[in-house]
C-alpha positions in Angstrom: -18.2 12.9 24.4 -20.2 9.8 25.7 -21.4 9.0 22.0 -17.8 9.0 20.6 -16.3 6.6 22.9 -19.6 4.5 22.9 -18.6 4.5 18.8 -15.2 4.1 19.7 -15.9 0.7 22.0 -18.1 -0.5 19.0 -15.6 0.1 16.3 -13.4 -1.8 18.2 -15.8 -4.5 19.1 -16.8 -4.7 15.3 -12.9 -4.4 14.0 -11.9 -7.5 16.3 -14.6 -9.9 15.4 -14.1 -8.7 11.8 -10.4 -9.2 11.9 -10.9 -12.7 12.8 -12.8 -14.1 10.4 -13.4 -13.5 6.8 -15.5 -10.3 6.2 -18.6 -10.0 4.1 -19.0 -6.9 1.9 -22.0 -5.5 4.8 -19.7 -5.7 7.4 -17.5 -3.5 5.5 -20.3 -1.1 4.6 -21.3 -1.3 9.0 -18.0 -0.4 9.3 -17.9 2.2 7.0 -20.7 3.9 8.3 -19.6 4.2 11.8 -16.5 5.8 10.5 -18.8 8.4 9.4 -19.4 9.4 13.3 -16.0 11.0 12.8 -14.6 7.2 14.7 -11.0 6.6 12.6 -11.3 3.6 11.2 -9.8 0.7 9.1 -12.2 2.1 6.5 -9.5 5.0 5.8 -7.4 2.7 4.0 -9.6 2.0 1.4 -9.0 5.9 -0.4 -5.0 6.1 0.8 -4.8 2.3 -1.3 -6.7 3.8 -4.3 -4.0 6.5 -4.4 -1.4 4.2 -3.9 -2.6 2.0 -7.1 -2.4 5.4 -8.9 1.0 5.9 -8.1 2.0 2.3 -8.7 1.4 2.7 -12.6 2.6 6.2 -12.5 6.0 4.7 -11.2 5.7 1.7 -13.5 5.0 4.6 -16.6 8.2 6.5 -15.7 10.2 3.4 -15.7 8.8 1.8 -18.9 9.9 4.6 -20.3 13.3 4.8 -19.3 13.7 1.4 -19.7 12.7 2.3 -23.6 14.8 5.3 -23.6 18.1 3.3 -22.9 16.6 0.9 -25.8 16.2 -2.1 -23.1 12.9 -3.8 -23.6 10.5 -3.7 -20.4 9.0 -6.9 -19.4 5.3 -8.1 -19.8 5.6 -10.7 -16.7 2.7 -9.7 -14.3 3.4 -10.8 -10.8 1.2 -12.5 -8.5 -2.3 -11.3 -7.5 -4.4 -12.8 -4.6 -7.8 -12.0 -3.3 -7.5 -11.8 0.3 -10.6 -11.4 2.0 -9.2 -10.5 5.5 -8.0 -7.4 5.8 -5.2 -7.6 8.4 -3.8 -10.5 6.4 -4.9 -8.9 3.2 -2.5 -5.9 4.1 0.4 -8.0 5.6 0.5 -9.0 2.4 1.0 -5.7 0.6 3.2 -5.1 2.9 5.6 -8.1 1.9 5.1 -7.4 -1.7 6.3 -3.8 -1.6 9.1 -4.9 0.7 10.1 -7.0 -2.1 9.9 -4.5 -5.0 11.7 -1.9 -2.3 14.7 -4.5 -2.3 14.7 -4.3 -6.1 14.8 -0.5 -6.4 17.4 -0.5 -4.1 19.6 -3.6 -5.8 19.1 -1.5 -9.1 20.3 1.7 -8.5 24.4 0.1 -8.1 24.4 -0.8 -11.6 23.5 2.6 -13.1 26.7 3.5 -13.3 27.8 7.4 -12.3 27.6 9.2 -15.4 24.8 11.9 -15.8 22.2 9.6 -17.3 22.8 7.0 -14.5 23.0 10.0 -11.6 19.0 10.7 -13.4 17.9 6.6 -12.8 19.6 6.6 -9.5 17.4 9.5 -8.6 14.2 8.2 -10.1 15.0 5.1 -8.3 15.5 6.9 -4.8 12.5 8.7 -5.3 10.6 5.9 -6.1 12.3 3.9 -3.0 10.9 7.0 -0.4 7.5 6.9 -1.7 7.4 3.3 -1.7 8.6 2.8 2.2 5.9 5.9 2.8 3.3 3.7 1.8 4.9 0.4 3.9 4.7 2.5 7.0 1.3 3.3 6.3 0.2 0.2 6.1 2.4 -1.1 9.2 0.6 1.0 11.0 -2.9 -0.1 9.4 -2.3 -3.3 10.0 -2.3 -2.8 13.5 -5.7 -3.6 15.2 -7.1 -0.4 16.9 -6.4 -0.3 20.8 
């Protein structure tokens, strides 16, 4: 029990002083391995975002297409991207770009309209809308520094 709390004190130790200044890809890989003492760790993030990115152009598939299904034309403008090299702000900013795109879901889904087609968007869009503040939780909760 003494070595997990020991790793524990040192994750914490390492997470702080990484947290406050800009990490460099070794500290990541430190980091990593001490998550492998069966520590949680920031580290975790890295797999549940991968999965996340998947989803993202799943999503962005579905509604492409149903954009082309109701002959609308789906638009080519790519938003922002930023390299963020600290994580906590790295994440903060995820966070207030799918807060953003939740907004848009939700301001979509009035003008469907409530015929049978639009009850299909609407719940596309809701579905979309519940994954979506899943994964804003998630990372509320990662952004918090470990206690």
């Amino acid at each position: 029990m003494a070595r997990a709390s020991t790793a524990t004190s040192r994750l914490e130790d390492d997470w702080e002083r990484f947290s406050a200044e800009e990490g460099s890809e070794n500290e990541l890989l430190r980091l990593d391995a001490l998550s492998s003492t069966g520590v949680p760790s920031q580290q975790a993030v890295g797999s549940a975002l991968t999965e996340y990115g998947d989803s993202e152009l799943a999503d962005a598939r579905r509604l492409i297409e149903k954009i082309v299904a109701l002959e609308g034309t789906p638009t080519t403008e790519v938003a922002e991207l930023r390299l963020i090299k600290a994580p906590i702000q790295a994440i903060e900013w995820l966070i207030a770009c799918e807060t953003e795109a939740l907004d848009a879901l939700q301001a979509a889904i009035e003008p469907t309209g409530r015929e049978g087609g639009s009850e299909a968007i609407e719940h596309l869009l809701e579905h979309l809308i519940l994954r979506k503040q899943a994964q804003i939780d998630f990372l509320t909760r990662a952004s918090k520094t470990p206690s």
